[in-house]
C-alpha positions as CSV (number, residue, x, y, z in Angstrom):
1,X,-29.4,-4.2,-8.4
2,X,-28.8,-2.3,-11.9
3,X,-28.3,-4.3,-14.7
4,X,-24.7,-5.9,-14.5
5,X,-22.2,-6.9,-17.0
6,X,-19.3,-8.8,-16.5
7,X,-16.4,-7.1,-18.5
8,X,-18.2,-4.1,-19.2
9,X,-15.9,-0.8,-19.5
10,X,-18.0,1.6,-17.7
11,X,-17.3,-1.1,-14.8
12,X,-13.9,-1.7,-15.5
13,X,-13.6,2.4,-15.4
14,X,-14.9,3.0,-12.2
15,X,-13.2,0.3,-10.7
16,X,-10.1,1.4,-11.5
17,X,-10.9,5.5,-10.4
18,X,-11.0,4.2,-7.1
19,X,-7.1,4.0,-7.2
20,X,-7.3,7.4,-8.5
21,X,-9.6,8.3,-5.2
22,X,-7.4,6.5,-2.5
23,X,-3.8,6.6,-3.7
24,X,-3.6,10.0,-2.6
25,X,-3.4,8.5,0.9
26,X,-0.5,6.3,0.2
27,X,1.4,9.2,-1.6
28,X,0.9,11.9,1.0
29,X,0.4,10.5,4.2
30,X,2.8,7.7,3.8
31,X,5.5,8.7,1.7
32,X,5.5,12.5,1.2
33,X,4.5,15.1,3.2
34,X,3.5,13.3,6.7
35,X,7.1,12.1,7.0
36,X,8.3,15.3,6.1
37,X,5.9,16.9,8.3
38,X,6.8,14.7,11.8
39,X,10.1,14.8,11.4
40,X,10.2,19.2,11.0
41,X,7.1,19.0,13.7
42,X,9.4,16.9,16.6
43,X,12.6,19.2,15.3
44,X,10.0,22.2,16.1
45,X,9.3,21.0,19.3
46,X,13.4,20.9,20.4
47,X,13.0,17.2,20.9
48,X,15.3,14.2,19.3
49,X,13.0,11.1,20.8
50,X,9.5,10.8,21.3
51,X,8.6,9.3,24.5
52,X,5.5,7.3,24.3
53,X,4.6,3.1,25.5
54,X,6.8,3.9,28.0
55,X,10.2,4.4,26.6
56,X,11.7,6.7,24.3
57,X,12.4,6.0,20.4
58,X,13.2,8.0,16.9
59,X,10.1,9.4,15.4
60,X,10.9,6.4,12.7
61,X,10.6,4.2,14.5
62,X,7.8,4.5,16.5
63,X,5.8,5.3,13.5
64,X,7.7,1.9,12.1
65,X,5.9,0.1,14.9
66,X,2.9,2.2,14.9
67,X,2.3,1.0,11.0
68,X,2.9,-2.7,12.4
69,X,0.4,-2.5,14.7
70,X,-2.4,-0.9,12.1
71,X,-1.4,-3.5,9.8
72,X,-2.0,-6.0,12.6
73,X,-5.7,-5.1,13.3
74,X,-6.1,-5.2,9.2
75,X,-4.8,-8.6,9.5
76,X,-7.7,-9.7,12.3
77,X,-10.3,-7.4,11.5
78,X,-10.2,-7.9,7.7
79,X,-11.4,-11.7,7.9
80,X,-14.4,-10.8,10.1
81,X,-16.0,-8.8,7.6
82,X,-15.0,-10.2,4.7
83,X,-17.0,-13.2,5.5
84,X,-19.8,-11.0,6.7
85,X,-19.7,-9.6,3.3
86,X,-19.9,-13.1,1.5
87,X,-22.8,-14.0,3.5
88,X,-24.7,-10.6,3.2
89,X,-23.2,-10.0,-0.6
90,X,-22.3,-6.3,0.7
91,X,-18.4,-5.6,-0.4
92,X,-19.4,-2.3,-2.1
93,X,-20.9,-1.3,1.8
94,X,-18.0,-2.8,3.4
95,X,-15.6,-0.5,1.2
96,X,-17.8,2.5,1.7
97,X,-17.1,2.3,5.6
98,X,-13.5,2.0,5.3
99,X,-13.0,4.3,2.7
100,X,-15.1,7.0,5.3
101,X,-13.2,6.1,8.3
102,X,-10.1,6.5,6.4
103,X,-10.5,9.7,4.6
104,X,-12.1,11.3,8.0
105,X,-9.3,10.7,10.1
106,X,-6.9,12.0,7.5
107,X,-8.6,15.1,7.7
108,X,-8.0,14.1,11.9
109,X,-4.4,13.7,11.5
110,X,-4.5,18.0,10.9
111,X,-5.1,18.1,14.8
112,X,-1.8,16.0,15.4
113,X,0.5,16.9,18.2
114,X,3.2,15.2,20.7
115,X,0.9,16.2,23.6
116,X,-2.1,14.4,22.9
117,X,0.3,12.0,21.1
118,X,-1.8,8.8,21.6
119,X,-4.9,9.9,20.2
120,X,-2.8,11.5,17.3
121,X,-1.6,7.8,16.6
122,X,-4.9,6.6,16.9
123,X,-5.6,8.8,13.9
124,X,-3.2,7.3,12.0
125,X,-3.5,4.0,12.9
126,X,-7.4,4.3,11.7
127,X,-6.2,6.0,8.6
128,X,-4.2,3.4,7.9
129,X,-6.6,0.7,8.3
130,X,-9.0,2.8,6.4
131,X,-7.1,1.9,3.1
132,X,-6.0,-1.0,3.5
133,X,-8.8,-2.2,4.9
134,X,-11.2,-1.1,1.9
135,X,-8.5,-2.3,-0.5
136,X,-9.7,-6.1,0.7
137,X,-13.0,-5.1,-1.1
138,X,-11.8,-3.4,-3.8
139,X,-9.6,-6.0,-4.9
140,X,-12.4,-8.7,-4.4
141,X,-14.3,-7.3,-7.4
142,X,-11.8,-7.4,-9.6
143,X,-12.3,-11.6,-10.9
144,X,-15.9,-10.5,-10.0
145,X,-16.1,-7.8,-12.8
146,X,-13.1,-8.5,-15.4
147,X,-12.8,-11.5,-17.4
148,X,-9.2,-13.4,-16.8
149,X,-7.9,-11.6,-20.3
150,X,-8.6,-8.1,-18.6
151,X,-7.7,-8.4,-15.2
152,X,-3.7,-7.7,-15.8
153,X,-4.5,-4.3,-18.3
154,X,-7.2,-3.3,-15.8
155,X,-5.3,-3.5,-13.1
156,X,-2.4,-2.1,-14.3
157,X,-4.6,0.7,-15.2
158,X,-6.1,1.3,-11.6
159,X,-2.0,1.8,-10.4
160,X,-1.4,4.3,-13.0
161,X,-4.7,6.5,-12.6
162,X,-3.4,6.0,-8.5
163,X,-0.3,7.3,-9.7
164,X,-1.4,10.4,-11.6
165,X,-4.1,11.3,-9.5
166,X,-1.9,11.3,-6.9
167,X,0.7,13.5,-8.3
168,X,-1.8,15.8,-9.1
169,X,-3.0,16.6,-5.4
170,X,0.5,16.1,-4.4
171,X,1.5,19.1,-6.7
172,X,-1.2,21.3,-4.9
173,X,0.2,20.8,-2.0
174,X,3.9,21.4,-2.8
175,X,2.2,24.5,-4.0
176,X,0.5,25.4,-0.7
177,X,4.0,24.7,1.3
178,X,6.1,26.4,-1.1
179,X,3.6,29.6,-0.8
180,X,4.8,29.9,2.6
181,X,7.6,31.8,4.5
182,X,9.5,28.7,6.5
183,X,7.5,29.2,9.6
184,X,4.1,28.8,7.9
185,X,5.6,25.4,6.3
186,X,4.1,22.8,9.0
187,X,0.5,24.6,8.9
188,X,0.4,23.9,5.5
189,X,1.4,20.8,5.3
190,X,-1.4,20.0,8.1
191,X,-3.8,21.3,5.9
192,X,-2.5,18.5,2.9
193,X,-3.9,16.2,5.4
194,X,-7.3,17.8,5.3
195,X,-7.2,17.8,1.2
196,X,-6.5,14.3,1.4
197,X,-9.6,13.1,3.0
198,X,-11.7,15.3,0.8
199,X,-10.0,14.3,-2.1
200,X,-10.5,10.1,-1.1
201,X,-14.2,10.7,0.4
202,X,-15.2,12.6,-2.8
203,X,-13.8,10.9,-6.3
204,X,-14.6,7.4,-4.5
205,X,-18.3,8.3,-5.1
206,X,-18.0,7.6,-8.6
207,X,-16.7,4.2,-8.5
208,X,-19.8,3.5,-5.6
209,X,-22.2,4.6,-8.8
210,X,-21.6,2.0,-10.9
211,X,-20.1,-1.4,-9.1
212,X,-22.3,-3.8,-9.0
213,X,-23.7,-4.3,-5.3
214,X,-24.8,-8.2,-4.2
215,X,-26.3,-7.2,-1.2
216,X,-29.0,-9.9,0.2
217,X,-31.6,-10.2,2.6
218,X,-29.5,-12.6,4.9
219,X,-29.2,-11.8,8.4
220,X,-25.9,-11.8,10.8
221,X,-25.8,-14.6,13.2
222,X,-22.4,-14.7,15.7
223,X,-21.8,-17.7,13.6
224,X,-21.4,-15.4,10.5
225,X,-18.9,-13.4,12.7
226,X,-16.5,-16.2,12.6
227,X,-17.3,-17.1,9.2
228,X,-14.6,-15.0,7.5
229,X,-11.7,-17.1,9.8
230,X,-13.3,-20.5,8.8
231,X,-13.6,-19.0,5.2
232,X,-9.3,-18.6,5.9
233,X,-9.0,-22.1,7.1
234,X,-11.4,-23.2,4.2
235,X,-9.3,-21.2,1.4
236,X,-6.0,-23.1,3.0
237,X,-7.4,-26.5,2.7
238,X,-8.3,-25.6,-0.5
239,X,-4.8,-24.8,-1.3
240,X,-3.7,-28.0,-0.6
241,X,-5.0,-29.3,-4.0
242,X,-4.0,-26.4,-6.1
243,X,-0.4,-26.3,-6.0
244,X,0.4,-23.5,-8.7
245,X,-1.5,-21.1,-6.2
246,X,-0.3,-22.5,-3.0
247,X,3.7,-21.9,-4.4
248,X,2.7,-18.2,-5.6
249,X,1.2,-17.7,-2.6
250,X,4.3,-18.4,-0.4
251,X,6.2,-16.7,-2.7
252,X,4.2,-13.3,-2.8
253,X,4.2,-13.6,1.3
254,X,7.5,-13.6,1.3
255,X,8.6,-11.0,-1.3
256,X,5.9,-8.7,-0.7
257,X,7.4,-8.5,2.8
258,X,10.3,-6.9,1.6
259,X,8.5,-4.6,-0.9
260,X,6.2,-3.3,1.1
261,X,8.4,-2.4,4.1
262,X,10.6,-0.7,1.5
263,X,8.2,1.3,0.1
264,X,6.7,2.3,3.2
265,X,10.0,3.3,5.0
266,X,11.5,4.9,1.7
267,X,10.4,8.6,2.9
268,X,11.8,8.1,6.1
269,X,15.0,7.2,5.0
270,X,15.4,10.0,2.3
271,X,14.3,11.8,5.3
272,X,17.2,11.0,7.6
273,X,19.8,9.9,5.7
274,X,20.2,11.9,2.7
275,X,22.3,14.7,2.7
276,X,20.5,17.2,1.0
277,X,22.0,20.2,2.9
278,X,25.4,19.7,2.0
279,X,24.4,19.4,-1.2
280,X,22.6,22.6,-1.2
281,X,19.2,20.9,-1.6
282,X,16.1,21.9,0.4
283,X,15.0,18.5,1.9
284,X,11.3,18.8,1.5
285,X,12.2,20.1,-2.4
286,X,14.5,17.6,-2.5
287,X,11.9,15.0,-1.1
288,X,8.9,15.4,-2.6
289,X,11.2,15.7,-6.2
290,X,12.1,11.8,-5.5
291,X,8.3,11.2,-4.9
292,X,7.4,12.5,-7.6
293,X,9.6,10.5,-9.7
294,X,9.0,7.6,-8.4
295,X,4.6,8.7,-8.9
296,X,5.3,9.9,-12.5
297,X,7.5,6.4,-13.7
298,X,5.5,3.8,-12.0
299,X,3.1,4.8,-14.1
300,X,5.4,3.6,-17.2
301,X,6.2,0.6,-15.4
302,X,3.0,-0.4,-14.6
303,X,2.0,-0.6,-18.1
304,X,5.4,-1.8,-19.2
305,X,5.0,-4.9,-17.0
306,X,1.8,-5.4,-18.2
307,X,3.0,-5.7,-21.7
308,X,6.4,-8.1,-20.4
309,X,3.9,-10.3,-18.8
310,X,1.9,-10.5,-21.8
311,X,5.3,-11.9,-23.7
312,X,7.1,-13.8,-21.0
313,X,4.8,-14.3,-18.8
314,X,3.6,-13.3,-15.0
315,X,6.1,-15.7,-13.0
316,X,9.0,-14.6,-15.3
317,X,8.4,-11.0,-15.0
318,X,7.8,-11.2,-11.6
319,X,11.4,-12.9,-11.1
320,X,12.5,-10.1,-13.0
321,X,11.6,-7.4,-10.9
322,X,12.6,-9.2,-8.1
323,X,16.1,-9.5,-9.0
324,X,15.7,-5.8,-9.6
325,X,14.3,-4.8,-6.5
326,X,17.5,-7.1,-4.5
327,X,20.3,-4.6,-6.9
328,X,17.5,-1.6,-5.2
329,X,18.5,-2.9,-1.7
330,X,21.8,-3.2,-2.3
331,X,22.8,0.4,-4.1
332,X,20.0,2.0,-1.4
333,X,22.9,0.7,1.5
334,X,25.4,3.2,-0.4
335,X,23.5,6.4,-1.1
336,X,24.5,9.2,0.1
337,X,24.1,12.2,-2.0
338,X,20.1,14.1,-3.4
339,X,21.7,13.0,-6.8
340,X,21.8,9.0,-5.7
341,X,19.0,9.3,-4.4
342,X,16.8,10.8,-7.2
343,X,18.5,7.5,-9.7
344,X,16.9,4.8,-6.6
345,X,13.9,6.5,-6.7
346,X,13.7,6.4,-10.6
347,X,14.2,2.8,-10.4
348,X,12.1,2.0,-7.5
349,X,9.3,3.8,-9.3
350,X,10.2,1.7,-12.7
351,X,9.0,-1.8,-10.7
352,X,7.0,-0.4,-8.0
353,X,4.2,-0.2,-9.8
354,X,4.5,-3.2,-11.8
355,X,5.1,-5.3,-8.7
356,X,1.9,-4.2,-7.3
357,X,0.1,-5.0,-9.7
358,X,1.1,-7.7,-11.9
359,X,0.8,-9.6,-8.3
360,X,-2.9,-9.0,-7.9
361,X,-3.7,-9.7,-11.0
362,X,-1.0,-13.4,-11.2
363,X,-3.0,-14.1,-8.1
364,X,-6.3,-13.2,-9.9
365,X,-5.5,-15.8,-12.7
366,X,-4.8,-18.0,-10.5
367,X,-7.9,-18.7,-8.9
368,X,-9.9,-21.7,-9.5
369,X,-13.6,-21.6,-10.6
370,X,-15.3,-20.1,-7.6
371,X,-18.0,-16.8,-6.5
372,X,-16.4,-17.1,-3.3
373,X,-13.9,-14.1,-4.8
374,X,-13.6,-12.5,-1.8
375,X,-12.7,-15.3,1.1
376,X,-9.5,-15.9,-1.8
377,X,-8.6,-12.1,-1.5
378,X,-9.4,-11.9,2.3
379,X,-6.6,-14.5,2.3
380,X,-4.6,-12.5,-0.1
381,X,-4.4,-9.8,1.8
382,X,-4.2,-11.0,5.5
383,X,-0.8,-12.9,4.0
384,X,0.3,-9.6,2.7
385,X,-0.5,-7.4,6.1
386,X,1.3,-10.3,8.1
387,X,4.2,-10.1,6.1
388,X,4.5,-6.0,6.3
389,X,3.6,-6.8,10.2
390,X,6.6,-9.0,10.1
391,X,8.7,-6.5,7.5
392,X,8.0,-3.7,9.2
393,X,8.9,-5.0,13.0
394,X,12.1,-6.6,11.6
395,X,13.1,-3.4,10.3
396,X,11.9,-0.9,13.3
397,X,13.9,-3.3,15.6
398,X,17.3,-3.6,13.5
399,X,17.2,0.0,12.9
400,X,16.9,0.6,17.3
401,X,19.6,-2.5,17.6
402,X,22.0,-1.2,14.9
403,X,21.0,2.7,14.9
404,X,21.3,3.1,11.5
405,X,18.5,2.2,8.8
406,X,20.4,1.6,6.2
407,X,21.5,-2.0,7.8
408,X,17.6,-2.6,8.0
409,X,17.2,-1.9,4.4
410,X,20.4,-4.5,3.6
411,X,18.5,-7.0,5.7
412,X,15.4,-7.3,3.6
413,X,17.5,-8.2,0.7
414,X,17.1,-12.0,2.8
415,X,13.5,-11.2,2.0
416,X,14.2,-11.0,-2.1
417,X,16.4,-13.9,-2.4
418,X,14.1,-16.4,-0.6
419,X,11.5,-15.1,-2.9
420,X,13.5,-15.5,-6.0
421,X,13.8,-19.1,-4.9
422,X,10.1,-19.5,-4.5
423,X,9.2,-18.2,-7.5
424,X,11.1,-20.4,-9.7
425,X,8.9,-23.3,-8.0
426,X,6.1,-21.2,-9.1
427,X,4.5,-23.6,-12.2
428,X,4.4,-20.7,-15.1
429,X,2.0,-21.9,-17.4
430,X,-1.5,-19.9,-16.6
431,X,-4.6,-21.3,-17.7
C-alpha cells in the first residue's frame, strides 16, 4: 500500500472526483433524460400502460416500483459485502465492481425496449444498484481519510464537483438531442445512456489512483458472509449507548424518506404534470432547463450549508432545510405552469444539495472512536435504502390509488414533520 496520509489534499481530491465520476448517473438516468426518454418512447409505441408482473400500470409507476425493488436488493446485498470488505480491508475493490456494473449497464439501458421489457428493467435495476451500491464504499472512506474538521467542506465539495460535472455531460447531451429533427430525438437520447457509462467508468479511475487500499491477506469463510448482518446487529447494540447518534439516526431515516423519493420522482412529475404545451414550452427544453437549475444551485447550496452549519450548527441547519423542504411539498401540490415550476426547482436545488451532504457528514461527526468505519456506514445506508424502499412504494401506490401524483407528493410532507420532531431531540452539541 502507498504511503498514506490521513487529511492529505491529494486524497481529499480524489475522493471527492468520484462524485464528479458517478453523479452523471443520478442526473441523467434518474432525473433528466431517461424520464424524458420512457415517457416519449411508450407515447412512440401508441401505448398509455405498460403491461408487465402481470397487470398493467403508468410508466411511473412501474418504474416507481422498479426503483423500490433495486433499492431493496441494495438494502440486502449492501451488508454482505460490506463486512466482507471489513474483514478482507478491500472497499476500494468493492467500489470498483459496483462502479463497473453500473456504468456497463448504463451503456445497456441503450438497448431498452417494451418487448424485451424485463431484461430492459433488469438493466436498470443493476444500474441502479451500481451506484448506490458503490456509494456504501465511497462514503466509508470519508472518517477514514478526512479528519472530523474536514469532513463537512470535503463533502460538500464532492456534491458540488457531482453537480458540475454533471451539468457538463448533461449539456452534451441536450446538444446531441437538440441536433436532431423530432424523429431522431429518442436515438439520441439512447445514446446519452452510452456517454454515461463511459463517462462514470472512466473519471472514477482517478479517484482508484490514489485512495488508500487496506486490502489483507484474510480469507472468506461463509461465516464472513454473514458478518456484514452481525456487523448491523453489532452497530445497533452499539447505538444503544450513544444516544446523540441513535436520535440522528431515526431522524435522518425518516426525513431522508421523503427527500429521496422527492428527488427521485421530481422528473416524472414535471414530466406528467406540467403544462408546458399550453404554455408554449417544449417539455424536454422545458425539462432539462429545471434540471439544470436545480444542478447549477445545489452547487451554491451545498457550500452555503456548509458555511450555516459552521455558525449554527449541523442539527440547526438541518431543521432548517427541513422546514424548507415541507413549504417544497406543499407549493409542488399547486404548480401548474413551466414558470412554477422552474421557481420549485430553484428551491429544491437551494437545499438539495446541502441536505445530502451536511447529513453524511452530521453522521460522520457523529461516530464514536472506531476503524470499523464501514459496518457504521453499511448501517447508514441500508437505513436510508429502506426508507426510499418505503418512500418510494408509498408514493407508487397512492399515485395508482388516487391517480394523480401530486396527492403522493402532499403525502410525504407526514414524512418532514415527523422528522422535524426528531431532530429537535437530536442533542446539538458535536464533539
Amino acid at each position: 500500500m502507498k504511503e498514506f496520509k490521513k487529511g492529505s489534499k491529494k486524497i481529499l481530491n480524489a475522493w471527492a472526483f468520484y462524485d464528479w465520476a458517478n453523479s452523471v448517473y443520478s442526473l441523467t438516468i434518474v432525473s433528466s433524460i431517461f424520464p424524458l426518454f420512457i415517457g416519449a418512447y411508450v407515447k412512440s409505441q401508441g401505448v398509455n400502460k405498460i403491461a408487465a408482473f402481470g397487470v398493467e400500470m403508468s410508466h411511473t409507476a412501474l418504474m416507481t416500483y422498479i426503483t423500490a425493488i433495486g433499492f431493496l436488493i441494495v438494502s440486502i446485498v449492501s451488508p454482505v459485502l460490506s463486512g466482507v470488505a471489513d474483514f478482507k480491508g478491500n472497499k476500494k475493490l468493492f467500489l470498483r465492481f459496483f462502479c463497473y456494473m453500473g456504468s456497463f449497464s448504463c451503456v445497456a439501458l441503450y438497448f431498452f425496449s417494451l418487448e424485451y421489457i424485463y431484461v430492459s428493467l433488469a438493466f436498470y435495476v443493476l444500474a441502479l444498484v451500481g451506484f448506490w451500491g458503490s456509494l456504501v464504499f465511497y462514503n466509508s472512506y470519508l472518517p477514514d481519510i478526512a479528519h472530523k474538521e474536514q469532513q463537512d467542506a470535503i463533502s460538500a465539495k464532492g456534491y458540488s464537483l457531482g453537480y458540475i460535472g454533471s451539468v457538463v455531460l448533461l449539456l452534451i447531451n441536450l446538444a446531441m438531442i437538440l441536433s436532431v429533427p423530432d424523429e431522431y430525438a429518442l436515438q439520441m437520447m439512447r445514446y446519452s445512456f452510452v456517454l454515461v457509462g463511459i463517462w462514470w467508468f472512466g473519471f472514477s479511475h482517478y479517484t482508484y489512483k490514489y485512495l488508500p487500499d487496506f486490502s489483507n491477506s484474510n480469507k472468506v469463510t461463509k461465516d464472513v458472509l454473514w458478518n456484514g448482518f452481525k456487523e448491523l446487529k453489532s452497530v445497533w447494540s452499539e447505538l444503544q449507548n450513544q444516544i446523540r447518534l441513535k436520535k440522528y439516526l431515526v431522524a435522518f431515516f425518516v426525513y431522508s424518506m421523503a427527500v429521496q423519493t422527492v428527488m427521485l420522482v421530481a422528473s416524472f412529475f414535471g414530466e406528467n404534470e406540467i403544462a408546458w404545451a399550453e404554455n408554449g414550452i417544449d417539455k424536454t427544453m422545458g425539462l432539462i432547463i429545471s434540471i439544470l437549475i436545480i444542478q447549477l444551485i445545489a452547487v451554491v447550496g451545498a457550500y452555503l450549508t456548509s458555511y450555516v452549519s459552521m455558525k449554527f450548527g449541523n442539527i440547526k441547519t438541518l431543521i432548517i432545510i427541513n422546514i424548507i423542504w415541507v413549504f417544497i411539498c406543499v407549493f409542488a401540490y399547486f404548480v401548474v405552469s413551466p414558470y412554477e415550476f422552474f421557481i420549485t426547482a430553484g428551491v429544491v436545488g437551494l437545499v438539495m444539495g446541502g441536505i445530502q451532504s451536511l447529513s453524511r457528514s452530521t453522521y460522520a461527526k457523529f461516530l464514536p472512536e472506531t476503524n470499523d468505519t464501514t459496518s457504521y456506514f453499511s448501517f447508514y445506508d441500508v437505513s436510508e435504502k429502506i426508507g426510499i424502499v418505503i418512500g418510494m412504494a408509498i408514493f407508487a401506490s397512492v399515485e395508482v390509488i388516487t391517480g394523480s401524483m401530486r396527492d403522493a407528493i402532499l403525502f410525504l410532507i407526514v414524512f418532514f414533520l415527523i422528522g422535524l420532531i426528531l431532530l429537535f431531540k437530536v442533542p446539538q452539541k458535536i464533539k
